[in-house]
C-alpha positions in Angstrom: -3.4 -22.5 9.4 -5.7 -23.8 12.3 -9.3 -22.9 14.1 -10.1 -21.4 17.2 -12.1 -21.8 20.3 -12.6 -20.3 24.2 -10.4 -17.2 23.6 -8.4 -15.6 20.8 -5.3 -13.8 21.2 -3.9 -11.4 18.6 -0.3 -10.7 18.5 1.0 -7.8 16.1 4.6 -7.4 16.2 6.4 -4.2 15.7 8.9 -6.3 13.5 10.9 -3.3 12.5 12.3 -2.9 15.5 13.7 -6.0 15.8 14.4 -6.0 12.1 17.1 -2.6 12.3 18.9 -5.0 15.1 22.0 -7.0 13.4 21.9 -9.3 17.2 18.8 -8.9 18.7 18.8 -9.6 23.1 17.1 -12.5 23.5 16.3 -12.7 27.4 16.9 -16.3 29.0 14.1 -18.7 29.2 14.4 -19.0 32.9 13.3 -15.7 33.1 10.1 -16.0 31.5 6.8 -18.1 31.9 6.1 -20.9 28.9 3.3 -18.2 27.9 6.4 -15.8 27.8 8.8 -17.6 26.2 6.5 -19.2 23.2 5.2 -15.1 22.8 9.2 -13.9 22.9 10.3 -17.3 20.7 8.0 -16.7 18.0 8.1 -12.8 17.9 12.2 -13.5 17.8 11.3 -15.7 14.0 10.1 -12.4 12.8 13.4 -10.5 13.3 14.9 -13.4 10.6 11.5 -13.8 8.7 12.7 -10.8 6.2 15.8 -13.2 4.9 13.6 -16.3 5.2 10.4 -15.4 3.7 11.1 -16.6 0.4 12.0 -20.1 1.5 8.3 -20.4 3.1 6.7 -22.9 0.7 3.1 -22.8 0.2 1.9 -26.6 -1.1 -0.8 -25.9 -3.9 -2.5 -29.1 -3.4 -2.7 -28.9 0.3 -4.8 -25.6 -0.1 -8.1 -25.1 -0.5 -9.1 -23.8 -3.7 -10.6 -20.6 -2.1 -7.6 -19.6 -0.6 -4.9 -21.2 -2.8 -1.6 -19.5 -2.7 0.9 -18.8 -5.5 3.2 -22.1 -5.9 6.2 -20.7 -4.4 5.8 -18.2 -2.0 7.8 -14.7 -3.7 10.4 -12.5 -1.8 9.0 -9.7 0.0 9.7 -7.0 -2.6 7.6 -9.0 -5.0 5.1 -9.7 -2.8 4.9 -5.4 -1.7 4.7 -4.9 -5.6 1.6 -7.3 -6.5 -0.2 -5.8 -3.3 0.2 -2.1 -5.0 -1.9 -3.5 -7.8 -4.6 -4.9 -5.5 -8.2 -4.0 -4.9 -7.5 -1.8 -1.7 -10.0 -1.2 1.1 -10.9 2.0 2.4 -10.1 2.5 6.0 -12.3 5.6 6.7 -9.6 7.8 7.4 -8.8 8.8 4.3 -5.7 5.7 3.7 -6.1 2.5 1.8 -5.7 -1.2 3.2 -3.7 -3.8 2.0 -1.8 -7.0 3.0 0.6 -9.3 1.9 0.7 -13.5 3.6 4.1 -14.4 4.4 3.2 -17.7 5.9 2.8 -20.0 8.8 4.7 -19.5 12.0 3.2 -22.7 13.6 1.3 -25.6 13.6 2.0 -26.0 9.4 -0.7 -27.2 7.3 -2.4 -30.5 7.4 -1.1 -32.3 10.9 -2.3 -34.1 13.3 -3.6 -33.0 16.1 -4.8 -34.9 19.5 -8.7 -34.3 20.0 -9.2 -31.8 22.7 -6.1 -30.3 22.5 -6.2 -26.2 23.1 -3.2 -24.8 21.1 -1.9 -21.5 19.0 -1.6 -20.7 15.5 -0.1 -18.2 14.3 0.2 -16.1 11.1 2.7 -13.4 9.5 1.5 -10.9 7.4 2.9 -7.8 5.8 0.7 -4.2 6.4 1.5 -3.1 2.3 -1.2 -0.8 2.7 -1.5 3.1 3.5 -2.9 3.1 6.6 -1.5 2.2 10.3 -3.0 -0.7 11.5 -4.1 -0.4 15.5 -6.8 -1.6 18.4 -9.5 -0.8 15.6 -8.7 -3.1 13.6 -10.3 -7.2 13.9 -9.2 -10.4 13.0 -12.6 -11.8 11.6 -13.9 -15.5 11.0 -14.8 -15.6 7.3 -15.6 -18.9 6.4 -15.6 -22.6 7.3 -15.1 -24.2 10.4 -15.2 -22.0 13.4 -15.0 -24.2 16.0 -16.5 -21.9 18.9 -13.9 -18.9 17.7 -15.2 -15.5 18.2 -16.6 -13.9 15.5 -14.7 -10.8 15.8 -11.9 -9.7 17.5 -9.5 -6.6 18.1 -6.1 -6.9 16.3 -4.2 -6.0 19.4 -4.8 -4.3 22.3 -2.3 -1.9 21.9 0.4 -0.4 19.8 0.2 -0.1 16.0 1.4 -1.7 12.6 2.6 1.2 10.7 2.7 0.2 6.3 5.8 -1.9 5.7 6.1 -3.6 9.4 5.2 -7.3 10.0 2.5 -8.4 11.8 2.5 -11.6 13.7 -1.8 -12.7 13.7 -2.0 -15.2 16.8 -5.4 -17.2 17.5 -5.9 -20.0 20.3 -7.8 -23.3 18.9 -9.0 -26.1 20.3 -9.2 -29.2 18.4 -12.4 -31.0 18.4 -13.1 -33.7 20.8 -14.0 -36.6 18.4 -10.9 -38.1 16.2 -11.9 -39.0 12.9 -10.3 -38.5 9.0 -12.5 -35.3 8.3 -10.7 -32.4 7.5 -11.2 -29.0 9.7 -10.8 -25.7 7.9 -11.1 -22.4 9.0 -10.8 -19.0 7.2 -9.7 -15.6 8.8 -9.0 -12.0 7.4 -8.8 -8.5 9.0 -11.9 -5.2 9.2 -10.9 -2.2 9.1 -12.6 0.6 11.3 -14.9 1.6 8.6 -16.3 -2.6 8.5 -14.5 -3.2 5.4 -12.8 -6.6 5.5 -9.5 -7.2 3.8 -7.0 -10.1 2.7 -4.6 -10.7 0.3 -3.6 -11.3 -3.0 -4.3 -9.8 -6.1 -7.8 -8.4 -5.1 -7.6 -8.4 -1.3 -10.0 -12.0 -1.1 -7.9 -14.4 -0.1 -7.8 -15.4 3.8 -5.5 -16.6 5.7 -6.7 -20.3 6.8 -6.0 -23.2 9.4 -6.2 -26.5 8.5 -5.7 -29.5 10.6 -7.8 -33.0 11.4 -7.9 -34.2 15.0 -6.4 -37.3 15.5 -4.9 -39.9 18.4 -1.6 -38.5 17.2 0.9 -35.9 17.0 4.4 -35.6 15.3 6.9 -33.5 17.5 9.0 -33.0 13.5 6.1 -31.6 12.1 4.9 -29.4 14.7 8.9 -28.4 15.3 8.1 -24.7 15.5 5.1 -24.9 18.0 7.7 -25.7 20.7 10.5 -23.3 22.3 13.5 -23.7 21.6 16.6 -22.7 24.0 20.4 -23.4 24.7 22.9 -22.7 27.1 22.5 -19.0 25.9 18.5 -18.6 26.4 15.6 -18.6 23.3 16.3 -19.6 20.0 14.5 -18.7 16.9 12.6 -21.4 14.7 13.9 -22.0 12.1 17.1 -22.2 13.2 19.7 -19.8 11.8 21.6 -23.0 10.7 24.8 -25.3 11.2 27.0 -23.3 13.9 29.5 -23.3 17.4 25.8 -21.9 19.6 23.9 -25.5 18.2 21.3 -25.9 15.7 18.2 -27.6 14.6 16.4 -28.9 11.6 13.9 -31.3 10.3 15.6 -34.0 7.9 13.9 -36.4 5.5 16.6 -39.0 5.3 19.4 -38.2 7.3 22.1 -41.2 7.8 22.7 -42.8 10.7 25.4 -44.7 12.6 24.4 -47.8 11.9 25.5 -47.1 8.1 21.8 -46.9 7.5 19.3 -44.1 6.1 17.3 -43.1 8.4 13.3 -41.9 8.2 11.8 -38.4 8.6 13.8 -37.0 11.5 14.4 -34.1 14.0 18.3 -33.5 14.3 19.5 -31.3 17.3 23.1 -30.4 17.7 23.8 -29.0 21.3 26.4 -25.7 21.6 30.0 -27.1 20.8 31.1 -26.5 24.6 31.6 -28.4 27.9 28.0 -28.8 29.2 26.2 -27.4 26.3 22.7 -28.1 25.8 19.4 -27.8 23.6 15.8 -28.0 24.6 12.6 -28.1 23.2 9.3 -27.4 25.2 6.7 -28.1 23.0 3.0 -26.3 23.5 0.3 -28.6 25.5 -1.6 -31.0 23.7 -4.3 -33.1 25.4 -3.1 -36.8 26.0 -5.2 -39.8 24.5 -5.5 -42.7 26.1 -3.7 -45.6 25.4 -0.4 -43.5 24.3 3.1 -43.6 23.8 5.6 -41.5 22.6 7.8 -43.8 20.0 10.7 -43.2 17.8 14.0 -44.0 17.5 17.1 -41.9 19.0 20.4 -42.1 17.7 23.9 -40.6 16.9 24.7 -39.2 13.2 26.9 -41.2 10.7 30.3 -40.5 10.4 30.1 -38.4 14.0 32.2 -40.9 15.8 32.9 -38.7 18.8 29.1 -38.7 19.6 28.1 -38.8 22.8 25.3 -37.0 24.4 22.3 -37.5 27.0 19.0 -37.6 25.5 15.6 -37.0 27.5 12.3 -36.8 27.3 10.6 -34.4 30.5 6.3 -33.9 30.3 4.8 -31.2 32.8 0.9 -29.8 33.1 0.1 -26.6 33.7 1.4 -25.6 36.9 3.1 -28.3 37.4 7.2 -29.3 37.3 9.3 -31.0 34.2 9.0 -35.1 35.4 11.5 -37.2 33.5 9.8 -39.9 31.5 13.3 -41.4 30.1 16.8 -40.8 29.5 19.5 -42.3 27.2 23.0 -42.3 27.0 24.0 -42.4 23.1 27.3 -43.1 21.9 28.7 -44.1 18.4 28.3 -47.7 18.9 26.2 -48.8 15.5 23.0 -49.0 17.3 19.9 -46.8 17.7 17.8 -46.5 20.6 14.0 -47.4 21.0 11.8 -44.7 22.3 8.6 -46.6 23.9 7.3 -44.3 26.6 3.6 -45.8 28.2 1.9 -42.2 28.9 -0.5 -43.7 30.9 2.3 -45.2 34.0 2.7 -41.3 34.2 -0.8 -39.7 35.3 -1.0 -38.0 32.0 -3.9 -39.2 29.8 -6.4 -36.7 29.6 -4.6 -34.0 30.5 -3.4 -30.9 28.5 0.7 -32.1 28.6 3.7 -30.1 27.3 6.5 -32.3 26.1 10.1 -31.4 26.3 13.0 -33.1 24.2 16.6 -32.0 25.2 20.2 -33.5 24.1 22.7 -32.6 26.4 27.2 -32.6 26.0 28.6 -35.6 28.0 32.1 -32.9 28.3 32.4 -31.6 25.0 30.3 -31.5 21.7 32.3 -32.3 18.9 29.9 -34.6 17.0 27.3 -34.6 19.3 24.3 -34.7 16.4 21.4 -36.3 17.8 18.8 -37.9 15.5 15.3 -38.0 16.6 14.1 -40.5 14.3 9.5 -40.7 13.9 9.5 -39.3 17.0 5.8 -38.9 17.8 2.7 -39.6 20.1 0.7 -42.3 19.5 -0.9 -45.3 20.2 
C-alpha cells in the first residue's frame, strides 16, 4: 500500500458487471491513452479477482502491527462471513457499513521506489455492508505518513457500490524527494455520509495502508502489475490468466535457463504462439535518478530450443513517443544477454519516464519464453 500527494483519484469499480461476463471485451490499447489503458488494465484484474482472491498473500512481518492482516488472506465467502460479525458503522440512512480487504492491485508492499516519482496505488475492497456506497462516501488519511495527500476525498464521482460488488480504491503518490533507508507508511479507510469512518476486519479498525521507501532504484519484477500489459489481441489482465496459445506472464524465483543454469528472481514473458505475436509491458512513470541504468540479464528458457524472439526495451515522457534504448536478438545458443542501458545518453534523468519491455515472435512462437533475469533501474 503506498502514500499520496498533488491529487487523489478514487476509482470504484462496478465489478459485478464484469464479474456475470464468462469473456469480458477488452478494447485494444491503441485505442486508449496510457491513463486509459492502466484505468481499463486494472479494472479488467477485478473481473478475475473473485477466483484469485484467495491466492493474494498478505506477509505478517511486512505489516505494521496496527494494520496487520490475517496470515493468509481467506476466500471471499470467508472473508463476507467474519465481516457479518464486525462492529458495523451507521451510515445515516438507516443501513450499516462494512468492508472486507482483498489486497493490493499495485505497487506491493515494501519496494523501491525512485525519489520524486508520482505514481498510483491502488486497493480492492469488498462493500459486505448494508448500505450502497456512492459520491458521499470519502477515502480518508488516518494515520502515518501523508505525504501532502488530501485529507479527505470523495469515493467516486459517480456511480455506486451496491453490498457485495468490489471496489477498486485508487490514490496518486508521490515519493519523497530525498532517498534514504526510512520506511514511509501511510494509512487510509473510508467515511460514511453521517462522518463515521470505517475499515475492516473483525471490528471495522483496520486500514488499508501503503508502504514503500524511496530509493535510487526500482525493480520492473516487483512492480509487474503497475505496468500494462497487452498482446497482439489488446489489454491483458495482471496477473496473468496463466500458461496458454494468447501468451502469458509471471514472476519466477529460480526459473532455469539455457545455459543449464538456475537463474535469479525473474520476469518470464511468453508472446501469443503465432506468426508475429507479441507482448508488451508499459510500465507507469517513475522519475529518473541520475547516474542510472537499467541492468539485467535477458535470455531464452532451458529446454526451449526453438527460442527465438526480439527483445526491447522503449522509454517515453509524457507526451512524448516510445524511443528505443536497445534491442536483442535471442536464440537458444547457451548464452544470456547483458542489459546495461546508460539512462543519462538518453535525455532522461530527471524526468518522469515510462518504461516499456516487449518480446516479440521472429515467425512463429513455439518456445519463445523470454527470461528477464534482475531486471531493474539502478545505478
Amino acid at each position: 500500500m503506498k502514500t499520496p500527494k498533488r491529487w487523489i483519484t478514487f476509482l470504484a469499480v462496478a465489478a459485478w458487471l464484469l464479474l456475470q461476463s464468462c469473456a469480458p471485451d477488452v478494447p485494444t490499447a491503441a485505442a486508449l491513452s496510457q491513463e486509459d489503458q492502466l484505468n481499463t488494465s486494472v479494472a479488467g484484474t477485478v473481473a478475475v479477482l473473485e477466483t484469485r482472491v484467495a491466492g493474494l498473500e498478505q506477509s505478517a512481518t511486512a505489516v505494521p502491527s496496527s494494520t496487520k492482516p490475517p496470515t493468509a488472506t481467506p476466500t471471499l465467502a470467508t472473508q463476507t462471513t467474519a465481516n457479518l460479525t464486525a462492529q458495523p458503522k451507521n451510515s445515516g440512512a438507516g443501513c450499516l457499513d462494512m468492508m472486507s480487504f482483498l489486497g493490493d492491485i499495485t505497487i506491493p508492499d515494501n519496494v523501491s521506489i525512485p525519489p520524486g516519482t508520482v505514481f498510483r496505488k491502488t486497493w480492492a475492497v469488498k462493500n459486505t455492508g448494508y448500505c450502497k456506497w456512492d459520491k458521499n462516501y470519502s477515502i480518508v488519511f488516518s494515520g502515518g505518513d501523508q505525504l501532502g495527500g488530501a485529507a479527505s476525498t470523495p469515493l467516486m464521482q459517480d456511480g455506486f457500490v451496491l453490498p457485495g460488488q468490489i471496489a477498486l480504491v485508487t490514490v496518486e503518490l508521490v515519493a519523497p524527494d530525498t532517498a534514504g533507508d526510512r520506511s514511509y507508511t501511510g494509512f487510509w479507510k473510508l467515511r460514511n455520509p453521517s462522518g463515521a469512518t470505517f475499515g475492516w476486519g473483525d471490528d471495522g479498525s483496520r486500514s488499508f495502508y501503503v508502504t514503500f521507501q524511496a530509493r535510487n532504484t526500482f525493480s520492473f519484477i516487483d512492480n509487474m502489475c503497475s505496468a500494462v500489459w497487452s498482446n497482439n489481441d489488446g489489454l491483458m489482465y495482471c496477473p496473468s490468466a496463466g500458461k496458454g496459445p494468447d501468451g502469458y506472464f509471471k514472476q519466477e524465483k529460480a526459473p532455469p535457463l539455457e545455459n543449464g543454469l538456475t537463474g535469479s528472481y525473474a520476469l518470464v514473458m511468453v508472446p501469443p504462439q503465432r506468426e508475429n505475436g507479441f507482448i508488451r509491458a508499459k510500465f507507469a512513470p517513475i522519475k529518473v535518478p541520475g547516474n542510472s541504468y537499467l541492468r539485467g540479464l535477458i535470455g531464452c528458457g532451458y529446454g526451449e530450443e526453438t527460442c527465438n524472439f526480439k527483445a526491447t526495451i522503449s522509454a517515453s515522457v509524457p507526451g512524448g513517443e516510445d524511443q528505443v534504448l536497445a534491442v536483442w536478438t535471442e536464440t537458444y545458443d547457451g548464452l544470456n544477454a547483458e542489459i546495461g542501458v546508460q539512462l543519462n545518453r538518453y535525455g532522461l534523468v530527471g524526468q518522469q519516464v515510462s518504461f516499456m519491455l516487449e518480446i516479440e515472435t521472429n515467425g512463429g512462437a513455439q518456445g519463445d519464453v523470454a527470461i528477464w533475469q534482475d531486471i531493474y533501474l539502478g545505478e
